[in-house]
C-alpha positions in Angstrom: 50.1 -19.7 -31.8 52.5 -18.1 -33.9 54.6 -19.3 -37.0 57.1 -17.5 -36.4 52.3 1.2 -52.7 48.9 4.3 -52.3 48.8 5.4 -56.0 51.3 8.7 -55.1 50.5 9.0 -53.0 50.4 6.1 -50.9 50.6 2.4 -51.8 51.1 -0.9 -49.2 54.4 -9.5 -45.5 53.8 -13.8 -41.5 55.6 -16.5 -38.2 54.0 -18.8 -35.3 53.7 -19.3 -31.8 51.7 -22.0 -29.7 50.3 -20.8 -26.1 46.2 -21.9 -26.0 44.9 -20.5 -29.1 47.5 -19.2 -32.0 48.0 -15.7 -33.8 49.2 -13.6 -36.9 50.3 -10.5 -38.9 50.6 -9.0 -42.2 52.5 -5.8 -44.6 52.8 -2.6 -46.5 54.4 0.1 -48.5 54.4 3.4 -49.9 55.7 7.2 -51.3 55.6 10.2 -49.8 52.7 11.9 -50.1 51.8 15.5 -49.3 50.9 15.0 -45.9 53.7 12.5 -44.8 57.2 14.2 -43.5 60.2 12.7 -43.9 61.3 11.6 -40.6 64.8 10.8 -37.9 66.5 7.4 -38.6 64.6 4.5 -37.1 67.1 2.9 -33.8 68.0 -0.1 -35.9 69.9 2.2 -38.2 67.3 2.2 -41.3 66.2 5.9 -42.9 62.3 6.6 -42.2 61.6 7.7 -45.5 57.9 8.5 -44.2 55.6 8.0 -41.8 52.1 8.3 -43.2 49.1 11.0 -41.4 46.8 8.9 -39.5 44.1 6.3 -41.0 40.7 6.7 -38.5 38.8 3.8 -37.7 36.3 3.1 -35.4 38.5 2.4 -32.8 41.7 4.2 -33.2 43.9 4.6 -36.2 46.5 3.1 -38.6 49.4 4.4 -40.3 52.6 3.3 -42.1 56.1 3.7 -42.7 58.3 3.3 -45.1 62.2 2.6 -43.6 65.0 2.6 -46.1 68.5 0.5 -45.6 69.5 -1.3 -42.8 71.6 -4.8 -42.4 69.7 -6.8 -44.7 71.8 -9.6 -45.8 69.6 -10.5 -48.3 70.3 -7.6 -50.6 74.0 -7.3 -49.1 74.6 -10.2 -50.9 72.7 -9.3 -54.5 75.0 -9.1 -57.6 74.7 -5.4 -58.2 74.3 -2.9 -55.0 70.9 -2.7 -53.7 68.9 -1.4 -50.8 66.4 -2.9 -48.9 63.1 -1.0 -49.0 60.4 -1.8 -46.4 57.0 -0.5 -45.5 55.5 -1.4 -41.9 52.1 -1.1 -41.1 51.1 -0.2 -37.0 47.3 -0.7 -36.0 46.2 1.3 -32.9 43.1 -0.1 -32.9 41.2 -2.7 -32.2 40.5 -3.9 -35.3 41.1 -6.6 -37.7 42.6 -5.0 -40.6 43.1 -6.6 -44.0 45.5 -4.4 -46.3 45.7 -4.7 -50.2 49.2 -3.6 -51.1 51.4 -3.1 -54.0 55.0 -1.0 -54.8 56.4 -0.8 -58.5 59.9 0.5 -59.2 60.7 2.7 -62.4 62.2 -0.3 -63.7 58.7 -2.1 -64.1 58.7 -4.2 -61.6 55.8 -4.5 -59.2 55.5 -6.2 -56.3 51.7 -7.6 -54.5 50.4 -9.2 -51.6 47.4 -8.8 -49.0 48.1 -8.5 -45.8 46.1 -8.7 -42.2 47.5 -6.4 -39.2 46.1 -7.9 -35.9 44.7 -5.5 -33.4 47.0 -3.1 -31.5 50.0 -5.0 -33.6 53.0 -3.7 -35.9 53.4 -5.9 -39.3 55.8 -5.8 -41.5 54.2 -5.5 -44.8 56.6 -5.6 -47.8 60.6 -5.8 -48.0 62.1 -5.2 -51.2 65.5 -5.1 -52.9 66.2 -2.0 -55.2 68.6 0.5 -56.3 68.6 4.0 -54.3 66.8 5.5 -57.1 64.4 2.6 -58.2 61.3 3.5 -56.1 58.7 4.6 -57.8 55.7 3.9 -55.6 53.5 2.1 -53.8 50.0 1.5 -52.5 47.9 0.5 -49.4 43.9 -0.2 -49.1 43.2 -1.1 -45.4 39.4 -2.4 -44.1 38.4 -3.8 -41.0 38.2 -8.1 -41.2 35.4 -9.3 -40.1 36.1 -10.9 -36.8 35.2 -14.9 -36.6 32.3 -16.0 -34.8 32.4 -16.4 -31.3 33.0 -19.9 -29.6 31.6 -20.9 -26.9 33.1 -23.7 -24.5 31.3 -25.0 -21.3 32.2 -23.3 -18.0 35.2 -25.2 -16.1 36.1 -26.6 -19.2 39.1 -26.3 -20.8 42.6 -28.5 -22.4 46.3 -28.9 -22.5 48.4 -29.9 -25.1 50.7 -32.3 -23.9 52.5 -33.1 -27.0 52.7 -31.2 -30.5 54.8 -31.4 -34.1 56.9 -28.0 -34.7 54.4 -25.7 -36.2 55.7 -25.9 -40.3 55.7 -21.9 -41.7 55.4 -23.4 -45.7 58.3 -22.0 -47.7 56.4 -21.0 -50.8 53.6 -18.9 -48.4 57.1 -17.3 -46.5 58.5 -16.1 -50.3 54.6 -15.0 -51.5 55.2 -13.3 -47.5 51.8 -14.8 -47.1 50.8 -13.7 -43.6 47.7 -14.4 -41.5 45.9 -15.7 -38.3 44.0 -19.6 -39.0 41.3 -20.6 -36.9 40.9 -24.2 -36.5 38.5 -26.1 -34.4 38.5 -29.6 -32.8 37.1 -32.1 -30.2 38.6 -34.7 -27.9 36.9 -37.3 -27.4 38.7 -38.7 -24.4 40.2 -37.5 -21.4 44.0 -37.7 -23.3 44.1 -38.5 -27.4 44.4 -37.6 -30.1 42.0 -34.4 -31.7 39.5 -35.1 -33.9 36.5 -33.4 -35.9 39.2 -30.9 -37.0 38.1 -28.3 -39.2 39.0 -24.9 -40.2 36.4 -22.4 -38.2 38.0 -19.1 -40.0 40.6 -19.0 -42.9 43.9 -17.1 -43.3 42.9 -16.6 -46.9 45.8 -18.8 -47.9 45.1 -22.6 -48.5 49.0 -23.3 -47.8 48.7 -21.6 -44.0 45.3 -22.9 -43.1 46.8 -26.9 -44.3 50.1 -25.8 -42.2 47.8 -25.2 -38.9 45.3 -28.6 -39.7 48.6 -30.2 -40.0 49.7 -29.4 -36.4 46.4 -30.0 -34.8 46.7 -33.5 -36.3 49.4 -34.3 -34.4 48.9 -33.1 -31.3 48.0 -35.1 -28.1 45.7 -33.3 -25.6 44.6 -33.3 -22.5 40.9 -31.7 -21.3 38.6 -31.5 -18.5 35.6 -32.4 -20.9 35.8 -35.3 -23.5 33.8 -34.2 -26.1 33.7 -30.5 -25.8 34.5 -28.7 -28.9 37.6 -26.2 -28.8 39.1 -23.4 -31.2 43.0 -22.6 -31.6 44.2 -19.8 -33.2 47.2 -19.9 -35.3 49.2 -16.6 -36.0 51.7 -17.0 -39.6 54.1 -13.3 -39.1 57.1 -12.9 -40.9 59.7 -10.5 -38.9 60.8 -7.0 -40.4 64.5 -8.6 -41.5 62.7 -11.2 -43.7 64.0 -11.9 -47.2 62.3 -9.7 -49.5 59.8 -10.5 -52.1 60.2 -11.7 -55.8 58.6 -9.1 -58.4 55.9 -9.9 -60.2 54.2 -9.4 -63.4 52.6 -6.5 -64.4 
């Protein structure tokens, strides 16, 4: 389901949705290193300032951009004129990734998170508001997540849900743009109930996005072909590439 800065030079935020087994995404920024270009507008009217060279993995590659301007209301509406700055990260692999990630303006502020790009996905990483001339840098470490275990569930068996709470994205983990998938797993001990034995089988990283996702398996009601059985959903926390920017923090 979904809820719905490298040092120069390259330095480098998550939503949910409920089909089965949830999902998730994370962000990114950074400065124009030697071998970035500068690059055409994107179509929604932002400047690519960059797009980074290629980042091999066993499986394909990842890369980033950096997109300046666009209709971002959030820094439309700022006391003093402002742009929005925002770095993207796009996996073309299969991989996991999660990303360390920082930007700092010449004004000394410096903005952090961690974020985890899903397989074959494009994640906003970090959205910023600052002056034309603020940006100073920013910064990006990506490695491969290691992938939960596998779960097995009988043959022919399988459940429904039949009735769920809406899926709560927690405000504090949207401003910290806190984004990641949640693995939780349950049992049902009847043929229609309530879950129980609910647990969390892989973490977001995030205490505040894996109680979101127990949260919403407490209140479901499901149906399945197999009292009993034990099941895994997968939650997916992504914040969208217009999301309101991040609050600096200390250096």
């Amino acid at each position: 389901m979904d809820a719905h800065a490298y040092p120069k030079p390259c330095r480098g935020v998550r939503a949910l949705k409920a089909v089965g087994l949830l999902s998730l995404v994370g962000w990114f920024a950074c400065v124009l290193p030697s071998h970035a270009q500068s690059v055409p507008a994107a179509s929604d009217g932002r400047e690519k300032l960059l797009v980074s060279a290629d980042q091999p993995l066993r499986s394909g590659v990842w890369r980033y951009q950096v997109l300046r301007g666009g209709a971002t209301p959030w820094c439309v509406s700022m006391d003093a004129p402002s742009l929005s700055f925002t770095v993207v990260v796009e996996n073309e692999s299969d991989e996991t990734l999660d990303c360390s990630i920082s930007l700092a303006t010449n004004r000394k502020q410096a903005y952090e998170n961690i974020a985890v790009v899903e397989p074959r996905g494009r994640q906003l990483g970090l959205s910023v508001c600052a002056a034309d001339g603020d940006f100073e840098s920013a910064i990006a470490d990506c490695r491969i997540r290691q992938p939960p275990l596998p779960w097995n569930v009988p043959n022919g068996c399988n459940y429904s849900v039949v009735k769920a709470p809406p899926i709560d994205y927690p405000p504090s983990s949207r401003r910290k743009a806190e984004q990641a998938p949640v693995y939780v797993s349950f049992s049902v001990p009847e043929r229609e109930g309530r879950p129980k034995e609910i647990a969390i089988a892989a973490s977001s990283g995030f205490k505040l996005l894996d109680e979101a996702a127990l949260r919403h398996v407490r209140g479901m009601v499901v149906r399945t072909s197999c009292p009993g059985v034990h099941y895994q959903m997968r939650f997916s926390f992504r914040l969208d590439e217009y999301s309101r920017p991040m609050e600096p923090v200390l250096r």
